[in-house]
C-alpha positions in Angstrom: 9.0 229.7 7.5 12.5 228.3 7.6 14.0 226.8 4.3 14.5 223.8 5.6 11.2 223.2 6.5 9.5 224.3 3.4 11.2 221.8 1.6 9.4 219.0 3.9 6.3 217.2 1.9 3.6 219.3 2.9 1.7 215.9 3.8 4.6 215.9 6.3 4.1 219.7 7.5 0.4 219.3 7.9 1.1 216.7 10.8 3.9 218.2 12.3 5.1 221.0 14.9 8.7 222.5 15.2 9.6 223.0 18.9 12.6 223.9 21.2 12.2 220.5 24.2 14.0 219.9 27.3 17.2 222.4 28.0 17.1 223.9 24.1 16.7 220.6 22.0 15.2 221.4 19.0 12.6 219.2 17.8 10.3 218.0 14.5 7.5 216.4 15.9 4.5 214.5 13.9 1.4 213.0 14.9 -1.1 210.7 13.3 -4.7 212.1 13.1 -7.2 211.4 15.1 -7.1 212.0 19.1 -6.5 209.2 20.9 -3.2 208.2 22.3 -0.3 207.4 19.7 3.1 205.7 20.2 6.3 207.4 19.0 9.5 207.4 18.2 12.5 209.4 19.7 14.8 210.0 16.3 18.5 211.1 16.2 20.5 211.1 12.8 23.7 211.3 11.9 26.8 213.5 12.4 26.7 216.6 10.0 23.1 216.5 9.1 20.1 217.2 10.5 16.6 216.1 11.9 15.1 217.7 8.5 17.1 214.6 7.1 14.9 211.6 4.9 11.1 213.2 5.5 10.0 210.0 4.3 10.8 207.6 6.7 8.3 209.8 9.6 5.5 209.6 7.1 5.9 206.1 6.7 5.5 205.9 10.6 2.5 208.8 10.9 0.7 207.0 8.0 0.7 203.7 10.1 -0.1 205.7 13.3 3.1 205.8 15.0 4.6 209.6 16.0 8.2 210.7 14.8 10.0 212.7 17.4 13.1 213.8 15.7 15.5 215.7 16.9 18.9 218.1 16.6 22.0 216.5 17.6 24.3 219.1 19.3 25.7 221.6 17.3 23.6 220.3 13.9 20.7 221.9 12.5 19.0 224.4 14.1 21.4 224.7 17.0 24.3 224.5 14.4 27.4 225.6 15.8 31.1 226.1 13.5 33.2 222.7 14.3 30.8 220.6 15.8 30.1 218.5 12.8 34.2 217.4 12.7 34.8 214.2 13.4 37.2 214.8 16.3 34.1 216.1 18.2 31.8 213.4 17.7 32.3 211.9 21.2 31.5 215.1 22.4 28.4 215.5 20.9 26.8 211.7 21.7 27.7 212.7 25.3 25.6 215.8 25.1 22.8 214.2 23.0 22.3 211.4 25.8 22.6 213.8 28.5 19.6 215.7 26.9 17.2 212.6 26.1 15.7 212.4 29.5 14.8 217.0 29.3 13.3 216.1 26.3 11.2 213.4 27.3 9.8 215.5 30.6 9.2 218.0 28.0 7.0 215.3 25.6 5.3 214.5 28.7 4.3 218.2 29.5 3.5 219.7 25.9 2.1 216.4 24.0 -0.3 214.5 25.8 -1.2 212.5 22.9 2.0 210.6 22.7 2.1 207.3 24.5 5.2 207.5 27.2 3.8 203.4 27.6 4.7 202.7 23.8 7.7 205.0 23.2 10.7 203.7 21.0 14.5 204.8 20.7 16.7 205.1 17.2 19.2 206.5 15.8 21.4 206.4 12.8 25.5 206.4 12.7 26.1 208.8 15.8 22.1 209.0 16.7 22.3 205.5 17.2 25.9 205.9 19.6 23.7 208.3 21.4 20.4 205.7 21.6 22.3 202.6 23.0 24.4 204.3 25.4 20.9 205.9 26.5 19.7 202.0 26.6 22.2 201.1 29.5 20.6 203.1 31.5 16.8 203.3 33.2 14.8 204.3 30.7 11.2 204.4 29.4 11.2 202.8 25.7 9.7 199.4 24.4 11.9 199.1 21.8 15.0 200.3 19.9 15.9 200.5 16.0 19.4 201.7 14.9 21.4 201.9 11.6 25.1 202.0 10.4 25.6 202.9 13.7 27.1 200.0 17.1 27.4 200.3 20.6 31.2 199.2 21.0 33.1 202.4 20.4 36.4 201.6 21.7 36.6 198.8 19.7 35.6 201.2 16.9 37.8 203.7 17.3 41.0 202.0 19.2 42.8 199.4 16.6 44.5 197.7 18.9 41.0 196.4 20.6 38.7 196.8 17.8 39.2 196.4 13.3 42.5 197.0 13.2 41.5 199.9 10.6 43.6 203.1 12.0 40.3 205.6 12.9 41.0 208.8 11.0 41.2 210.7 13.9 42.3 210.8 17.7 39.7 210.2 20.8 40.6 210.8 24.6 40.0 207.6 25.7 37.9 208.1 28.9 35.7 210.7 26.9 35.2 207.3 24.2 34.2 205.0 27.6 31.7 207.5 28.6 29.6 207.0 25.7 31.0 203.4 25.1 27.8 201.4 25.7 29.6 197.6 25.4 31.1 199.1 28.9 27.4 199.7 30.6 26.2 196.5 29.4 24.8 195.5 32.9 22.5 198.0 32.8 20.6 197.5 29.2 17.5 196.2 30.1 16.7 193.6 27.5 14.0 194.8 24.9 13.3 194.6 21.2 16.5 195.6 18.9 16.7 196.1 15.2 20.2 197.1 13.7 20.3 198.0 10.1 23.7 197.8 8.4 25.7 197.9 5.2 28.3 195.2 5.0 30.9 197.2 3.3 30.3 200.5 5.5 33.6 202.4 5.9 33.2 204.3 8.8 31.6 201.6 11.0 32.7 198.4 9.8 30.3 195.7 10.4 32.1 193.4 12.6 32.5 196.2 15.1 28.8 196.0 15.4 28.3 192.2 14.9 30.6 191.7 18.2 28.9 194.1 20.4 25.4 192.5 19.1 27.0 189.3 20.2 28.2 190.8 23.1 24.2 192.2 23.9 22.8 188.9 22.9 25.0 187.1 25.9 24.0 190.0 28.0 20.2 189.4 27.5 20.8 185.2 27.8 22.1 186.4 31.2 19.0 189.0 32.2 16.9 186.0 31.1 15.8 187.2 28.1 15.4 185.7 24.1 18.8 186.4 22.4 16.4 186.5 19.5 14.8 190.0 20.5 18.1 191.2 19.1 17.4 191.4 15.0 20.6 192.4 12.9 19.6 192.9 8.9 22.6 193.7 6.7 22.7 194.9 3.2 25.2 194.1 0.4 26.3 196.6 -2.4 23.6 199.4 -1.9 25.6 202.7 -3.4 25.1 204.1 -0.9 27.4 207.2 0.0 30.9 205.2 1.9 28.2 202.1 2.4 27.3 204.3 5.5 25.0 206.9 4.7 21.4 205.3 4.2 20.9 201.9 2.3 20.7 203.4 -1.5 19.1 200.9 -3.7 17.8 199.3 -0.6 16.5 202.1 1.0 13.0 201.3 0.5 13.3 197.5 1.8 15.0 198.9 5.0 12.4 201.5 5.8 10.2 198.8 5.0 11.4 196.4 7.8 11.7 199.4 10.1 8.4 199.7 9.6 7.6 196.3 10.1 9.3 196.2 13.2 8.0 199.0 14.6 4.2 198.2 14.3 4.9 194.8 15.7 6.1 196.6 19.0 4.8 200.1 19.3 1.4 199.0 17.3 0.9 195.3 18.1 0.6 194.6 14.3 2.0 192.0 12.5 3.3 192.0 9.3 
């Protein structure tokens, strides 16, 4: 067995297959027993880590009957390839990731019958979550979204002059940004379900980055005809977390927990 996967909680292991999906996305997948039809979630995580990342958080979900679907963002984890993991490639990478979303799904479809296309959700963490909401401007098949530290206005992100005024650390080509820029597709996000998780002192997105383009979705939805209110932003203050960016630290359990939450009120019909 891999390393990486024998250091996953063999209560994790025991529900979960490693596979290769769509055009060579590779993929941790875990089910909840029995054999009836499950919803899921489609799971990317951040730049220069991997799908192996916080085993925790799918057990939550398997325990409460709700499939994890996580996979390998280009060039990370099992498909890990020297350079991709730099910064100055990161636009790069989202493009690939959302290009592949709809291989892997056909593949999910094919090879795991007991996952719920009806009742499947989207998320994504810091570039996961670039990749999950430029995915959402498009026609797609989930119910609902969750994202964290992560927003979908990347040229005001990583431009000054239209975005923090923070000088990014490094330098995008523009139209390769707009691509994956999902404040530009706006007209196309069909209005579901949203949680964003953030930290209010995160360095490398800074929260009013993400606060605009939720305002910015919010107007978009009032205009589709839908409840602004679908749209649920939770922000944490002084969690220790590494740069206020990677994961929530001492609030890590609360956060999962509203995840959670969130996620068995639209995948499960449960309320909390």
């Amino acid at each position: 067995m891999d390393a990486r996967f024998s250091q996953l909680p063999r209560s994790l292991l025991d529900r979960s297959e490693f596979d290769t999906l769509g055009e060579g996305v590779p993929a941790l997948i875990a089910t909840p027993e029995g054999d009836g039809p499950v919803p899921f979630v489609l799971w990317m995580h951040g730049r220069t880590v991997s799908k192996e990342l916080d085993p925790g958080r799918y057990l939550r979900w398997v325990r409460d009957g709700i499939g994890a679907v996580a996979l390998d963002l280009p060039g990370h984890g099992q498909r890990f390839v020297e350079g991709s993991h730099d910064p100055r490639n990161t636009p790069a990478v989202v493009e690939q990731m959302v290009g592949e979303i709809d291989g892997v799904l056909a593949s999910l479809r094919e090879r795991y019958p007991r996952l719920d296309m009806a009742r499947a959700g989207i998320g994504g963490m810091s570039a996961g979550g670039m990749a999950a909401l430029r995915r959402l401007c498009d026609p797609h098949p989930f119910c609902c979204a969750a994202i964290e530290g992560t927003t979908g206005d990347l040229s005001g992100l990583y431009f000054p002059q239209t975005g923090h005024g923070k000088d990014w650390p490094v330098s995008h080509d523009r139209a390769s940004v707009e691509r994956i820029d999902a404040s530009r597709w706006l007209h196309g996000f069909r209005p579901i379900p949203l949680l964003a998780l953030h930290n209010e002192g995160d360095k490398l997105v800074p929260i009013e980055v993400q606060r605009r383009f939720l305002d910015r979705l919010r107007a978009h939805y009032m205009k589709a005809g839908a409840d602004p209110d679908l749209i649920r932003l939770e922000v944490f203050r002084d969690s220790g977390a590494p740069q206020e960016h990677s994961g929530f630290g001492r609030h890590a359990n609360e956060a999962k927990n509203i995840q959670l939450a969130f996620l068995r009120l639209h995948l499960l019909g449960q309320q909390a």
